[in-house]
C-alpha positions in Angstrom: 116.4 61.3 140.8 119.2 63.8 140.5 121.6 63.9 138.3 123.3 67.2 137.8 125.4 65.9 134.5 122.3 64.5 132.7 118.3 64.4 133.7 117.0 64.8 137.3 113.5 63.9 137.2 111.5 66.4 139.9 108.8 64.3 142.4 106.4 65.8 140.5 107.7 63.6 137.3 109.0 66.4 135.5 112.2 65.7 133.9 114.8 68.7 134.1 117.9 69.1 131.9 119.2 72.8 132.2 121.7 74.0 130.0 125.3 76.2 130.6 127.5 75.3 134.0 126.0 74.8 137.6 127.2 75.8 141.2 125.2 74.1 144.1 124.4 77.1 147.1 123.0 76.9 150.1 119.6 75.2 151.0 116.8 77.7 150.1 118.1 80.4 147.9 115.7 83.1 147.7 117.7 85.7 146.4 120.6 87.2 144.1 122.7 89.7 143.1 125.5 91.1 140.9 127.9 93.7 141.3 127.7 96.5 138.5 130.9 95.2 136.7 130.0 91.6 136.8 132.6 90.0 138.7 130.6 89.6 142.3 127.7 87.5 142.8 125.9 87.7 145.9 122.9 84.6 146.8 120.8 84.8 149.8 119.8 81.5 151.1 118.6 80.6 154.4 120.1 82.1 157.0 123.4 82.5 155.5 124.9 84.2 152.6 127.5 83.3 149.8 129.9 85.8 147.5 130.9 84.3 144.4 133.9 85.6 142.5 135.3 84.3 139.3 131.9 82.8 139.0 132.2 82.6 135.4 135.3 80.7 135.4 135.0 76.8 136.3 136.5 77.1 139.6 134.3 80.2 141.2 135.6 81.0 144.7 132.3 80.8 147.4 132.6 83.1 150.5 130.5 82.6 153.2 128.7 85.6 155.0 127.8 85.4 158.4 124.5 87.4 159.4 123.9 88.0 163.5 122.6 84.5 165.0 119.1 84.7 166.1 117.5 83.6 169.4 117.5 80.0 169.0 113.6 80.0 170.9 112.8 81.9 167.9 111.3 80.4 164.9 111.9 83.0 162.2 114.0 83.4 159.2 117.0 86.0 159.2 116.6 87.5 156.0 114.6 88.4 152.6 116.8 88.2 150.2 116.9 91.7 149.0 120.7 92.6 148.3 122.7 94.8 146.0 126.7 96.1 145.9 127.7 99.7 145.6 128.7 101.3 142.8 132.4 100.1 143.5 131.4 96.2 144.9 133.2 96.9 148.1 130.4 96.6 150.3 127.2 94.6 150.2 123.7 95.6 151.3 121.5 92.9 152.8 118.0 93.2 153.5 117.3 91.0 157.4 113.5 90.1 156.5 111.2 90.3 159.7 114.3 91.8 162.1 113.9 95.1 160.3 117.6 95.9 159.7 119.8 95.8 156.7 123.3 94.6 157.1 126.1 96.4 155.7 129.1 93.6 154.7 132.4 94.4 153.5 132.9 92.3 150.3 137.0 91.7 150.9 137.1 90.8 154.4 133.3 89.6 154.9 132.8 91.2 158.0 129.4 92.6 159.1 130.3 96.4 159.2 126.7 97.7 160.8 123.2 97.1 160.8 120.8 100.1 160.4 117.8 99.6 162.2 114.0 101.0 159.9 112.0 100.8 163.3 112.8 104.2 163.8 111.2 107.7 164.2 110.7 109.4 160.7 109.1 113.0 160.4 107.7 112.5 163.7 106.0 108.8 163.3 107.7 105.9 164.6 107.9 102.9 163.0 107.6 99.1 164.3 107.5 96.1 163.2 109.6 96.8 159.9 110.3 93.7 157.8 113.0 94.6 155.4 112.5 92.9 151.8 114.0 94.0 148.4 116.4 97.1 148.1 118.5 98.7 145.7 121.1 100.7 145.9 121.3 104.2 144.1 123.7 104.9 141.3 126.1 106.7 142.9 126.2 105.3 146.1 124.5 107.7 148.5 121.3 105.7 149.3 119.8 102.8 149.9 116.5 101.9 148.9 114.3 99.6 151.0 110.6 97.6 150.8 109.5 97.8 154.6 106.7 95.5 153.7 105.0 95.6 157.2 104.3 99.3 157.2 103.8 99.6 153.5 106.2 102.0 152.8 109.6 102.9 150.4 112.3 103.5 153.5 115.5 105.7 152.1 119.0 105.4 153.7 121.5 107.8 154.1 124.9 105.4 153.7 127.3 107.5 154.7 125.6 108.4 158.1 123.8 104.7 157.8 120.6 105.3 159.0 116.9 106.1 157.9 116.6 109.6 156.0 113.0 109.6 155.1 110.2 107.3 153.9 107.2 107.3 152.3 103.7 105.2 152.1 103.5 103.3 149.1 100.8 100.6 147.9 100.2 97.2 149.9 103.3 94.8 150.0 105.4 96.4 148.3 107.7 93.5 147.1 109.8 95.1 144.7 112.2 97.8 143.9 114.1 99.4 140.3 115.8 102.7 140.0 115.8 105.0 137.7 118.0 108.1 138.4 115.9 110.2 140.9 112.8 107.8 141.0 112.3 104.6 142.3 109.8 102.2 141.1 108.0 100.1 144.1 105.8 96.9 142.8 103.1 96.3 145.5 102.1 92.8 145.1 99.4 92.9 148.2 95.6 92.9 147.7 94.1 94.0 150.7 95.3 95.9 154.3 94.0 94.3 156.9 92.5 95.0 160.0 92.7 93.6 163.8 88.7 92.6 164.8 88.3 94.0 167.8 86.9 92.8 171.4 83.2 92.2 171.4 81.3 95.6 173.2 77.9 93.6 173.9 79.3 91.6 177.0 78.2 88.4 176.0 80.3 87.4 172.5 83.7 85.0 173.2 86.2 88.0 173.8 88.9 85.2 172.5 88.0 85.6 168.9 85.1 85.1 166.5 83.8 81.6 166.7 83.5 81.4 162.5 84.2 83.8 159.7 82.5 86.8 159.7 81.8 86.8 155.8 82.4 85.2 152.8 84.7 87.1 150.1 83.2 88.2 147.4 80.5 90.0 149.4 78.9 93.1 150.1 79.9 92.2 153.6 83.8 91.5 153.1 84.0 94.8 151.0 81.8 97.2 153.7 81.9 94.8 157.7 79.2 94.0 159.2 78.6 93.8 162.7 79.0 90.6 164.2 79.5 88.4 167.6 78.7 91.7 169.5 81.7 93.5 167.2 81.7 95.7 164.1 84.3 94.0 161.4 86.0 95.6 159.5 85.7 95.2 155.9 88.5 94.7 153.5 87.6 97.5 151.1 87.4 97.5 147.1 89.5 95.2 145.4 91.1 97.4 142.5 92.1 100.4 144.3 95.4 102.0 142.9 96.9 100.5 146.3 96.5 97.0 145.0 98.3 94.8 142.9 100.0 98.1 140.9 103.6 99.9 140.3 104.3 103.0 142.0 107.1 105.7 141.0 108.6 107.8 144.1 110.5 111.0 143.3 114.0 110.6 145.6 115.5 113.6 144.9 115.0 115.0 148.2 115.4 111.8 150.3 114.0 113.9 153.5 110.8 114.0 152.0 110.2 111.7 148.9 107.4 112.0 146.8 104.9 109.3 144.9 104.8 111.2 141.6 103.0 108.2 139.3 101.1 104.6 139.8 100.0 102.4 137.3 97.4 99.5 137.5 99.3 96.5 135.8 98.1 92.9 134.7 94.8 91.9 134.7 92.5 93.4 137.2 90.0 91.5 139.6 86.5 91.1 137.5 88.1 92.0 134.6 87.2 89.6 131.1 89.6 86.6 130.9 90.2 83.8 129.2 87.5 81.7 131.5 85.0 84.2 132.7 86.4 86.3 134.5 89.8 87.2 136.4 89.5 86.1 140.0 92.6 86.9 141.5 94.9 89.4 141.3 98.2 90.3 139.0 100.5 90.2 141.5 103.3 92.6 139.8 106.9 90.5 141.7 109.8 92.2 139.9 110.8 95.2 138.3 113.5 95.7 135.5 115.0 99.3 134.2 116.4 100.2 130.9 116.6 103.6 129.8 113.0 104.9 129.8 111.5 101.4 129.6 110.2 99.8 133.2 109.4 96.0 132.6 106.8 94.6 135.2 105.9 91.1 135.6 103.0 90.0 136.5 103.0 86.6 138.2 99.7 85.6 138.3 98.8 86.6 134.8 101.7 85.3 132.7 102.0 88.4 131.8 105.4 91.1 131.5 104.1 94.9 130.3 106.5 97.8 129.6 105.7 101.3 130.8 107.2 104.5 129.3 108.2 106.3 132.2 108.7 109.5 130.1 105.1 109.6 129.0 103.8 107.7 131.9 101.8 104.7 129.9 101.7 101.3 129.8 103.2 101.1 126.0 103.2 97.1 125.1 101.9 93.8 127.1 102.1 90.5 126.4 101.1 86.9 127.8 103.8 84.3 127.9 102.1 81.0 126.6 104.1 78.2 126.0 102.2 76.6 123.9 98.8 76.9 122.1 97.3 73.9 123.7 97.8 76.0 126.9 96.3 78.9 126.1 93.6 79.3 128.5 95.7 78.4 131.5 98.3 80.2 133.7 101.0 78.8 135.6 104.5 80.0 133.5 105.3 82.2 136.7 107.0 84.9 135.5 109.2 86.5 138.0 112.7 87.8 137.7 114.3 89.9 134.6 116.6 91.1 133.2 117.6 93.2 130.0 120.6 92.2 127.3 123.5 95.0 127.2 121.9 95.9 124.0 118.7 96.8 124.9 117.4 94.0 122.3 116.7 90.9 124.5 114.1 90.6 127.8 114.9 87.4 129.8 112.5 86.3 132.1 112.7 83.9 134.5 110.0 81.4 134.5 109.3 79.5 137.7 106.6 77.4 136.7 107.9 75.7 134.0 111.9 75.8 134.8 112.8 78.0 131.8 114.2 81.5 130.9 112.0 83.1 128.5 113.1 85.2 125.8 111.3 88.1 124.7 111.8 91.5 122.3 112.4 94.5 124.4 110.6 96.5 121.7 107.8 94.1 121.0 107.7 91.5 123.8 107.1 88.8 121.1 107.8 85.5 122.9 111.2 84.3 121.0 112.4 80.8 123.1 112.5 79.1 126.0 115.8 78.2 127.8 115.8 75.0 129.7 117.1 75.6 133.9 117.3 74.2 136.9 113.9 73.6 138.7 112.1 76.9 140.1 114.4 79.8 138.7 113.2 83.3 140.2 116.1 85.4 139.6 117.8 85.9 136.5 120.9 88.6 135.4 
């Protein structure tokens, strides 16, 4: 049942009744953004994106924006939702997803001014395969900061020449981006970095692929490879290695040649005590939010939002989100996007799994409300 003026009850029987005014967008949004003096909203859906002005009157005005058309024999999806405005809202930065670009719109006429290719040569490495997620624009509108997820790196881009201007390695999927001044905070959100298996050497093994897994995980085997069907595979490596599941900060202030100056370990860590034994998956750090000093990283997995001092370099406060005490030894709140009130006082978190905006204390991260939403929020501003 939907019923966007009272209760729409969700097929899995959940009833919803968000508060504040609603806009319907596109099928699938996955992404959003706000221009720095709050009167431009950007939302990536499928395939297609929409700019929202007036947005907080009751008669926004929805602009459509057009990204290239892909090869119709192709089954992929145009973009990743990353997006932000310059300083001045006039253009728009658009992340393409697995086409490795970002698209450069003008935010008056809609038109796609360029598209700067990442699959290009960078200190004398060429780059393939680039899949463009979350970036950022810098505060005064020189660069563009960009997740290539593919190649596990933090890809910096010189605006006024539009194109690539350096990049650096970061940790494994890195999935989100924050800024603060000259540093950029990267959230990798990957476990492992996987490896082909390679053709069998003993000339009698299926040289079309292993016939069954090669190992279970967790093993001695899936952390070291073992030789197998005629073929040494490779192993996946320790689990809690400072390129897992963990927030890294990269100096920017020479975009040539950016360095990774810090990296934190966040959530809970695989093996670690937990509320049932032990934790057995990872923390998956999703979103990153800047205030000040203060870097607020939520871990999806865990339930769990931390603040790191970024002067001192420590993890200063943590906290699980629990909805209630009867659910105290299970996970499933989701948090995911943030945001932090003008006056530094209020942390808003979006909460996928249970359709709500939490409300924390910057200072503390004591757990004040819950605002009802929409079903599966991800974003919030």
């Amino acid at each position: 049942k939907h019923d966007p003026s009272g209760v729409t009850i969700l097929p899995s029987g959940r009833h919803l009744k968000p508060v504040g005014r609603h806009l319907p967008v596109a099928r699938w949004p996955h992404g959003l953004a706000m221009s720095r003096d709050g009167n431009k909203l950007f939302v990536a859906s499928d395939s297609v994106g929409q700019l929202l002005s007036r947005w907080q009157s009751g008669s926004p005005q929805v602009t459509k924006l057009k990204p290239p058309k892909l090869d119709p024999k192709k089954k992929a999806h145009l973009n990743a939702g990353g997006a932000d405005f310059t300083p001045d809202g006039k253009l728009l930065y658009w992340s393409s997803g697995e086409r490795g670009t970002v698209f450069v719109f003008d935010t008056d006429s809609s038109e796609l001014l360029a598209e700067i290719p990442l699959n290009v040569e960078v200190a004398g490495k060429k780059f393939d395969d680039s899949y463009a997620a979350d970036l950022k624009v810098s505060g005064d509108g020189r660069h563009v900061y960009c997740a290539d997820v593919t190649n596990f790196r933090l890809v910096i881009i010189d605006t006024e020449q539009r194109r690539v201007a350096g990049s650096t390695g970061v940790g494994r999927y890195p999935y989100a981006l924050a800024v603060a001044g000259d540093r950029v905070l990267v959230a990798n959100i990957g476990l492992f970095e996987y490896k082909p298996v390679p053709p069998p050497s003993d000339g009698k093994s299926d040289e079309r692929g292993l016939t069954r897994p090669a190992f279970g995980y967790p093993s001695k085997e899936a952390r070291d490879g073992v030789e197998f069907e005629g073929r040494k595979v490779p192993g996946l490596g320790a689990a809690n290695v400072p390129e897992s599941f963990s927030v890294w900060s990269v100096d920017v202030s020479n975009p040539a040649v950016p360095r990774v100056v810090d990296r934190w370990k966040t959530g809970l860590l695989i093996d670690s005590p937990s509320d049932n034994g032990k934790a057995v998956g990872g923390s998956a750090p999703n979103f990153l939010a800047v205030r000040g000093e203060a870097l607020f990283v939520s871990n999806g997995n865990n339930d769990m939002i931390q603040r790191i001092d970024l002067r001192q370099g420590e993890i200063q406060a943590k906290q699980r989100i629990v909805p209630s005490p009867l659910l105290s030894r299970l996970r499933g709140v989701g948090p995911s996007g943030m945001t932090v009130s003008p006056d530094g006082a209020r942390l808003y978190v979006a909460e996928s799994g249970i359709n709500a905006i939490g409300v924390l204390d910057a200072g503390t991260l004591k757990v004040l409300g819950h605002i009802p939403t929409a079903w599966y929020p991800s974003v919030s501003y």
